[in-house]
N, CA, C and O of each residue as an XYZ file, in Angstrom:
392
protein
N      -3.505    -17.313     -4.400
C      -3.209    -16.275     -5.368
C      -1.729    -16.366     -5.751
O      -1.059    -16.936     -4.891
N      -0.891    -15.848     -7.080
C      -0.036    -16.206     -7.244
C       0.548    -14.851     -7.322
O       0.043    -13.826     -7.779
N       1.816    -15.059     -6.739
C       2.563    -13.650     -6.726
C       3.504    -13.315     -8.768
O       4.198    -13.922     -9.583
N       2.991    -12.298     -8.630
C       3.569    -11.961    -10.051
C       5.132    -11.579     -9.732
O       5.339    -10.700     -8.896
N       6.236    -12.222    -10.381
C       7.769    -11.918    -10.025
C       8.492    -11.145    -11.438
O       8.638    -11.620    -12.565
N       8.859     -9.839    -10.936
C       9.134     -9.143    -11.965
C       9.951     -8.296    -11.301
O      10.003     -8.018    -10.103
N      10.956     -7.699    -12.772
C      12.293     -6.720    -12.279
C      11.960     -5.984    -12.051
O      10.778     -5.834    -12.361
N      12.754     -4.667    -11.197
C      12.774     -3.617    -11.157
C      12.513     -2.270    -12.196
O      12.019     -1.143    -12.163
N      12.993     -2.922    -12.849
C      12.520     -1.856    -14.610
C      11.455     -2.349    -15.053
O      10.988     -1.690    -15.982
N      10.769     -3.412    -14.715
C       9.541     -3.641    -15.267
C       7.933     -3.204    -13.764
O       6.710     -3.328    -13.827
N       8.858     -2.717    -12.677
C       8.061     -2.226    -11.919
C       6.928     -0.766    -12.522
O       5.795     -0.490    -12.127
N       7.630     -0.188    -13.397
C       7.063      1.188    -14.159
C       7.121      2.097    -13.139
O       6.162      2.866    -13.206
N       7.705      2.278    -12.410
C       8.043      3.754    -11.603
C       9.578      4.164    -11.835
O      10.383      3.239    -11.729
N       9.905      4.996    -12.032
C      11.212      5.313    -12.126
C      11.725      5.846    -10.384
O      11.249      6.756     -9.705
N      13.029      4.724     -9.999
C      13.521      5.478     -8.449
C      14.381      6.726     -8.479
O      15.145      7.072     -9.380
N      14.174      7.211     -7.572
C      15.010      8.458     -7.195
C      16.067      8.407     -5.635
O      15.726      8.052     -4.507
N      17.019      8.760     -5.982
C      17.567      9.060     -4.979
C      17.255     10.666     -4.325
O      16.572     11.523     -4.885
N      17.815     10.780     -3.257
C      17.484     12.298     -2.803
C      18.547     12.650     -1.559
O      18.829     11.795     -0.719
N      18.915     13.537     -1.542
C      20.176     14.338     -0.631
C      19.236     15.041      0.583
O      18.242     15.762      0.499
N      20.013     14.498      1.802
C      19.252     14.676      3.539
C      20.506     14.329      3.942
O      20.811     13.171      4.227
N      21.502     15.560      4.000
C      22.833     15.354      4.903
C      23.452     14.136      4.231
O      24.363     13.503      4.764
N      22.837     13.773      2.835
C      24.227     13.228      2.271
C      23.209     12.540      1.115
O      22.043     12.910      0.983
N      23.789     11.557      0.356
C      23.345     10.709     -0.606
C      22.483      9.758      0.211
O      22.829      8.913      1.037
N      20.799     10.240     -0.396
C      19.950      9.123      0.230
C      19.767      8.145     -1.254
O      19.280      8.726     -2.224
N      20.110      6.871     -1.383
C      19.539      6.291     -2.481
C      18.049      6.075     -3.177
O      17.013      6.241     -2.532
N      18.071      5.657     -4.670
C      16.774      5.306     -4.979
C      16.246      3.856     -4.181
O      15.299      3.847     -3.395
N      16.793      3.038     -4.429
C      16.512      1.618     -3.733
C      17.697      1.385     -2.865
O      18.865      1.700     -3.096
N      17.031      0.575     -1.473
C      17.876      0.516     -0.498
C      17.419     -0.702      0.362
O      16.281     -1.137      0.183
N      18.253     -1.286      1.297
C      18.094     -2.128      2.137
C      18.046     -1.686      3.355
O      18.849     -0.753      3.329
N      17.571     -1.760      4.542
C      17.354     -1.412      5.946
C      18.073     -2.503      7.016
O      18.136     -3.706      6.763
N      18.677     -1.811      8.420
C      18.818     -2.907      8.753
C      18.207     -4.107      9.494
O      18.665     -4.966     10.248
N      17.001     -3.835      8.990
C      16.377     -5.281      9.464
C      15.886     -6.172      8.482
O      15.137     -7.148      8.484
N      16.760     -5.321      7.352
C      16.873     -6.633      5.832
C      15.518     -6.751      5.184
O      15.160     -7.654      4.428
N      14.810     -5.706      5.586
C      13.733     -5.389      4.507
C      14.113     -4.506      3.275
O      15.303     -4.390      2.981
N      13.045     -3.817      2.471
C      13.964     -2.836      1.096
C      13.203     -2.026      1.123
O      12.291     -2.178      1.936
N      13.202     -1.018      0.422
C      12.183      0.458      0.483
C      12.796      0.765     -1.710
O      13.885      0.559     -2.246
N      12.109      1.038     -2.015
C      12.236      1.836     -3.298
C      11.606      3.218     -3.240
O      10.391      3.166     -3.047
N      12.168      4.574     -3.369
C      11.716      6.050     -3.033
C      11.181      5.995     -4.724
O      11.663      5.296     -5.615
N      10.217      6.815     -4.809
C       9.654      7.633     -6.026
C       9.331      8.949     -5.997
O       8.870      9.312     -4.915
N       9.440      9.920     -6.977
C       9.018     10.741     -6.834
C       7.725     10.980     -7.403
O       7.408     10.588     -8.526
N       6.782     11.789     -6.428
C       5.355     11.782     -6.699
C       5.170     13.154     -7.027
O       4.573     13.136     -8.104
N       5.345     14.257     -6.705
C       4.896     15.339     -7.091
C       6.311     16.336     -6.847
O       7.315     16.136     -6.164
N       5.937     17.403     -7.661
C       6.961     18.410     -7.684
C       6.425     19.867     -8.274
O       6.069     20.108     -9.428
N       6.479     20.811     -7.079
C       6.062     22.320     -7.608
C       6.995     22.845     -7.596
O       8.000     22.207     -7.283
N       7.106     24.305     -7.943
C       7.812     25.825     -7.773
C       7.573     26.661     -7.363
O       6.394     26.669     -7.718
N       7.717     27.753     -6.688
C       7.236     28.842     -5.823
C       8.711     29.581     -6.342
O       9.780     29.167     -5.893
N       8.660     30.657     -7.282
C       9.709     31.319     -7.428
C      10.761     30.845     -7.970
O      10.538     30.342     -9.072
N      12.128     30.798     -7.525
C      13.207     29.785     -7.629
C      13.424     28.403     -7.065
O      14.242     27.631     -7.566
N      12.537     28.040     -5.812
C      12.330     27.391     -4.934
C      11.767     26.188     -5.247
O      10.542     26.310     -5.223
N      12.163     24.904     -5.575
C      11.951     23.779     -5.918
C      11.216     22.797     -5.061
O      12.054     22.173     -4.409
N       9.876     22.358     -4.761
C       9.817     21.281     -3.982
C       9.170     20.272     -4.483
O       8.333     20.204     -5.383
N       9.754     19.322     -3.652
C       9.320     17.791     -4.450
C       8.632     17.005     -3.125
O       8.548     17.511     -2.006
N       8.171     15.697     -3.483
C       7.305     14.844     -2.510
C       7.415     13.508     -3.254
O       7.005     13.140     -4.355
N       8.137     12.887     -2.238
C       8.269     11.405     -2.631
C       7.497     10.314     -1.594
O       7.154     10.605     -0.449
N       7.289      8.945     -2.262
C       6.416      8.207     -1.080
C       7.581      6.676     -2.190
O       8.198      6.720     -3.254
N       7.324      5.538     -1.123
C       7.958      4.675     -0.938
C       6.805      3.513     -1.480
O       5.576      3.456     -1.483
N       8.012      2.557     -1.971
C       7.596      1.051     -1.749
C       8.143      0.128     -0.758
O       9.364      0.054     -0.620
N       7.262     -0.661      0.021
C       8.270     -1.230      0.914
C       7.829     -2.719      0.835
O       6.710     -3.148      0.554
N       8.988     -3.430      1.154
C       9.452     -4.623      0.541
C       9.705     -5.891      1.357
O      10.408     -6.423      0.498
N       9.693     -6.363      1.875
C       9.773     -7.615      2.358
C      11.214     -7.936      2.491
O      11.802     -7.298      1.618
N      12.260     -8.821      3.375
C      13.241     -9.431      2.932
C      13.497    -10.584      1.684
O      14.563    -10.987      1.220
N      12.226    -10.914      1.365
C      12.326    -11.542      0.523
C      11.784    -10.548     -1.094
O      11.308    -11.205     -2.020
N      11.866     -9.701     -1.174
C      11.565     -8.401     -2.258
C       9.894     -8.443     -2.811
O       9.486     -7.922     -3.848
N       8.938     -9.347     -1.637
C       8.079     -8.797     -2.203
C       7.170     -7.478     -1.367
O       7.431     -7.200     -0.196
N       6.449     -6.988     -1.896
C       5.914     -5.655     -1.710
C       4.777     -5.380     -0.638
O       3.642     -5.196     -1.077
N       4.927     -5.350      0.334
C       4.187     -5.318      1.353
C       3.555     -3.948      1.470
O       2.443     -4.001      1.994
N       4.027     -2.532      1.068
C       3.205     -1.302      1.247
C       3.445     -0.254     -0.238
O       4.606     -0.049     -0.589
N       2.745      0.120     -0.726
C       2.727      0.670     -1.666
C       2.482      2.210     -1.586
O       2.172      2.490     -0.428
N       2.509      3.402     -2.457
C       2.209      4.339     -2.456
C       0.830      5.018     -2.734
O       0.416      4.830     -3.878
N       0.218      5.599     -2.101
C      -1.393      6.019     -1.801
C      -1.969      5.569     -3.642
O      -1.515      5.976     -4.712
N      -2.995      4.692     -3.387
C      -3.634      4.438     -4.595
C      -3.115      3.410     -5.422
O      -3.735      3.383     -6.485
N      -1.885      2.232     -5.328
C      -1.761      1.258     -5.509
C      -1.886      0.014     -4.574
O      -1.966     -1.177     -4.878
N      -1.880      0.547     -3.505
C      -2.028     -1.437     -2.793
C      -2.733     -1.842     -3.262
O      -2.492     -3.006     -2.942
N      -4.108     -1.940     -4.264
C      -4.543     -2.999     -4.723
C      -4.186     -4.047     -5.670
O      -4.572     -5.192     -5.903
N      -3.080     -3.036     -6.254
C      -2.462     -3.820     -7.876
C      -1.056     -4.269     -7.250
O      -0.620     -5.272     -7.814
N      -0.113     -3.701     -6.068
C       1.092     -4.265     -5.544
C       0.959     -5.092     -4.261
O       1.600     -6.133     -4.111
N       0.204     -4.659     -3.435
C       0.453     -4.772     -2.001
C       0.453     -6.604     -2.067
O      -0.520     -7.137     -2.601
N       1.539     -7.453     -1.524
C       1.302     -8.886     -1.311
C       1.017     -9.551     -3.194
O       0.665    -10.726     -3.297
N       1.176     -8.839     -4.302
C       1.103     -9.469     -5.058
C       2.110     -8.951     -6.216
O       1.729     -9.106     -7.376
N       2.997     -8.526     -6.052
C       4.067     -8.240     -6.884
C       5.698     -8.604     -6.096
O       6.561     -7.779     -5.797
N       5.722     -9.623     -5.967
C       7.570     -9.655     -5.936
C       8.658     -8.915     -7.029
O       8.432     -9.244     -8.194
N       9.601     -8.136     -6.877
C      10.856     -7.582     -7.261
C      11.795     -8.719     -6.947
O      12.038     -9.074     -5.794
N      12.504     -9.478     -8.421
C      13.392    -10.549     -8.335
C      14.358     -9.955     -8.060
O      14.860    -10.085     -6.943
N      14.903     -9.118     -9.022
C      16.178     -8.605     -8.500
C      16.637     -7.664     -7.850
O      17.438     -6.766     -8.110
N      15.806     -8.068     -6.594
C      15.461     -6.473     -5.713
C      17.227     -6.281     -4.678
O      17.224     -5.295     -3.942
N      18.420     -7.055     -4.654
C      19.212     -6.944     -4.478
C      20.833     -6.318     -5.219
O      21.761     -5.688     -4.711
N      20.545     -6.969     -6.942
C      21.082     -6.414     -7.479
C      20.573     -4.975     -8.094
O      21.274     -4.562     -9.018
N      19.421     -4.126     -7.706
C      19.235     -3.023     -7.610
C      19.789     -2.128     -6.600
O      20.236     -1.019     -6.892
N      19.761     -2.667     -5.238
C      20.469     -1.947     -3.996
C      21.631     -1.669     -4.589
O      21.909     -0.472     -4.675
N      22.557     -2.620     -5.120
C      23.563     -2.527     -5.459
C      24.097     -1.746     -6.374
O      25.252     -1.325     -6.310
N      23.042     -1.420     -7.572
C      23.234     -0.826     -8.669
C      23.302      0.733     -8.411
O      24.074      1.620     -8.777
N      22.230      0.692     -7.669
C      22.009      2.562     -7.184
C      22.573      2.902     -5.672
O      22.092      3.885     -5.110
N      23.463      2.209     -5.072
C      23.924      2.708     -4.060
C      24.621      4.207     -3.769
O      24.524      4.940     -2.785
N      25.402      4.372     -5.086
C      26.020      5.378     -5.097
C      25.658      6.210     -5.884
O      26.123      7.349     -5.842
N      24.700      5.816     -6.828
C      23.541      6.490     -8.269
C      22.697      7.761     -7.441
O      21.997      7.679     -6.432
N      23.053      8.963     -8.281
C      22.385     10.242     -8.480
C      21.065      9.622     -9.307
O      21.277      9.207    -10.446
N      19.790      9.553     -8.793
C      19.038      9.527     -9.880
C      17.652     10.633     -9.472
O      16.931     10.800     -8.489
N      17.758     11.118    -10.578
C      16.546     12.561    -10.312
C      15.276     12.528    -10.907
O      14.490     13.461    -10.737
């Protein structure tokens, strides 16, 4: 089977970063040199009270996609590589993205 290799903006999820005792990024590296991309999946209100629910992509050291979010591993899991899944870490390290 052939792995499909495509950017990050052509993934079609938009990343999010999110604040947990400080700036958590949208895309990130771990240190055992795998990658994670956060999304946000759902978001209610209760009053003034905002809550959200995010689930992950997770990535391989080599950027391809080993776990997907409930209801895609069939279309990502082992068949979508992220080429420039490094110069993304980089891009949103310090990126607010909501």
């Amino acid at each position: 089977m052939k792995i499909k290799e495509i950017t990050i903006k052509e993934l079609g999820f938009k990343p999010v970063s999110m604040f947990f005792g400080g700036l958590r990024p949208a895309v990130f590296k771990k240190d055992n040199s795998t990658y994670g991309i956060r999304i946000k999946t759902g978001e209610s209100w209760q009053g003034n009270n905002i809550s959200e629910s995010w689930d992950y992509f997770e990535l391989d050291e080599t950027g391809l996609i080993t776990a997907s979010p409930r209801g895609y591993a069939s279309q990502f899991n082992k068949k979508v590589k992220i080429t420039d899944i490094d110069e993304a870490v980089e891009e949103y390290k310090n990126k607010v993205v909501t």
